[in-house]
C-alpha positions in Angstrom: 0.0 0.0 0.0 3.1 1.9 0.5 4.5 3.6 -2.6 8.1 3.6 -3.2 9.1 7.1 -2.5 7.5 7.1 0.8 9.8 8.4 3.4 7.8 5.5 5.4 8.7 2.2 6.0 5.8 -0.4 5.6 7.0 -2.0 8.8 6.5 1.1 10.9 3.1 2.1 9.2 1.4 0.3 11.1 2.8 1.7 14.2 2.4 5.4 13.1 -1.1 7.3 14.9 -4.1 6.7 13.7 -4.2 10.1 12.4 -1.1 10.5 10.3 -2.5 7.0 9.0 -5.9 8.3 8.3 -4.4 11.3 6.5 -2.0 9.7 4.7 0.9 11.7 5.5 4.0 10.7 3.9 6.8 13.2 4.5 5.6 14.5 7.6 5.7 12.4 10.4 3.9 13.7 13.5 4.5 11.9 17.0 1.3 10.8 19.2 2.0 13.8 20.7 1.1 16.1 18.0 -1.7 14.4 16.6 -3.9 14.5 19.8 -3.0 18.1 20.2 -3.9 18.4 16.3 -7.3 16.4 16.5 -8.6 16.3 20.1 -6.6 20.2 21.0 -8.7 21.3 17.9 -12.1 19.6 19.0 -11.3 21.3 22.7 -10.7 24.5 21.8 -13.8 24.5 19.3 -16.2 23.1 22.3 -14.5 26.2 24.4 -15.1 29.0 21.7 -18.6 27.8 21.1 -19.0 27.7 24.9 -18.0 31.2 25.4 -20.4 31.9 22.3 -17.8 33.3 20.4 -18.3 30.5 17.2 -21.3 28.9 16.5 -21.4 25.3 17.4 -20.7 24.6 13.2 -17.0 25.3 15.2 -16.9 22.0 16.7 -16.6 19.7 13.2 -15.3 22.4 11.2 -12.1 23.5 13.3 -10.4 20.0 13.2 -11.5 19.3 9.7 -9.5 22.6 8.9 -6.5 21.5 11.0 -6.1 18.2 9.1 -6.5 20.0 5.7 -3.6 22.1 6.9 -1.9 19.3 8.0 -2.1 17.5 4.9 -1.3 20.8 3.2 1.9 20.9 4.4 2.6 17.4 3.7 1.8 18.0 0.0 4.7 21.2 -0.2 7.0 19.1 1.4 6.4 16.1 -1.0 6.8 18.7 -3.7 10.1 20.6 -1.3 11.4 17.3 -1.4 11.1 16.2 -5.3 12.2 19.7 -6.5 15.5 19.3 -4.3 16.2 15.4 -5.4 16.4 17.2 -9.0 18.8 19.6 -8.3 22.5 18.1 -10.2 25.2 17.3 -7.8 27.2 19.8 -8.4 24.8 22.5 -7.7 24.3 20.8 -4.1 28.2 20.6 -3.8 28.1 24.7 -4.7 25.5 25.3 -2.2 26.9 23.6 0.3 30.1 25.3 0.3 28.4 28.5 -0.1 26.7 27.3 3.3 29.8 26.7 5.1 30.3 28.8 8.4 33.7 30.8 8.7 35.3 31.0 11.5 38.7 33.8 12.3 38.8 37.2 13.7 37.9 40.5 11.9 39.9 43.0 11.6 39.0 46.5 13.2 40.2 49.8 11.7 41.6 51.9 14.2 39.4 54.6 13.6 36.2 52.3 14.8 37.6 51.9 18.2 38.0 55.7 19.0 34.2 55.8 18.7 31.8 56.7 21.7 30.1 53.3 21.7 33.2 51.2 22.0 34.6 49.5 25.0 36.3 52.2 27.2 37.1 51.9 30.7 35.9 54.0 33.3 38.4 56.8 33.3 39.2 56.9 30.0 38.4 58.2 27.0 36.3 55.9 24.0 40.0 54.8 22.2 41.3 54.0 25.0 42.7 57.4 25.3 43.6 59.0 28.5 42.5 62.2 29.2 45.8 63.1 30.0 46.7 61.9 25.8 44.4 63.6 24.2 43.9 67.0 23.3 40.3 69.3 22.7 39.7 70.6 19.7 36.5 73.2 18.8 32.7 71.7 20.0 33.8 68.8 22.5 35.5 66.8 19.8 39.0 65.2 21.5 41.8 63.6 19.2 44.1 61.4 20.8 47.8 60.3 20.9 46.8 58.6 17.6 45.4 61.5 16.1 42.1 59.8 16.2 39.4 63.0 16.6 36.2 61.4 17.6 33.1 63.5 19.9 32.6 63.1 23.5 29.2 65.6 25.1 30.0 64.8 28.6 33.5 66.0 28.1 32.3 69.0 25.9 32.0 71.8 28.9 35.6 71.0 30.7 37.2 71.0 27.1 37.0 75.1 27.3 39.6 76.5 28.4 39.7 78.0 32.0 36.4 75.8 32.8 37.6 73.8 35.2 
């Protein structure tokens, strides 16, 4: 009864729920688990909403005859996820694949992004790593360090005048 490109064995049909037998699911394979929630969940929640009048009692049948046509649905794309992909060549698996490949090193930083106000600074110091002794103020609140780095700091911007302090 089984047809050959069945991602089932025949052996373990019969062992599958009632529900993924009755629907004849063939790519996905629920657990018992998911099929009570999908068929007896679904009959629940439609008692519940037709109890709080919210649906009409129509609800009851109707909700878990949607579910399974979603179900099924969703068997049927991945039947069709699953042919489209089998006639894909080789080699344009082997491309994707690499394409797919994580890589793994260290990036290198420009030294002009760690002189900006966001970066990692520690307390005392200015964004650069910068001392406030190393640096020197230029017009607005804008500081320039050893490096030569000029990057903006508004907390410093009032003691930066001279004869502020």
């Amino acid at each position: 009864m089984t047809r050959a490109w069945s991602t089932v064995a025949t052996d373990e049909e019969r062992y599958r729920p009632l529900y993924a037998r009755v629907l004849g699911l063939r790519f996905v394979n629920p657990g018992g688990v998911l099929c009570f929630l999908f068929f007896e969940g679904a009959v629940a929640l439609a008692v519940l909403l037709a109890l709080a009048e919210l649906v009409s009692w129509w609800a009851v049948p109707v909700l878990p005859v949607a579910v399974a046509a979603m179900v099924k649905l969703n068997d049927v794309v991945a039947e069709m996820v699953v042919r489209t992909a089998a006639q894909v060549p080789e080699q344009e698996r082997d491309r994707f694949r690499r394409q797919m490949e994580p890589v793994i090193g260290r990036a290198r930083v420009p030294t002009s992004a760690r002189a900006l106000p966001g970066g990692a600074a520690s307390i005392g110091s200015l964004p650069g790593g910068a001392s406030p002794a190393s640096s020197r103020a230029l017009h607005g609140g804008a500081t320039a360090d050893s490096r030569g780095v000029s990057y903006h700091h508004p907390q410093r911007a009032m003691f930066d005048r001279p004869n502020e302090r």
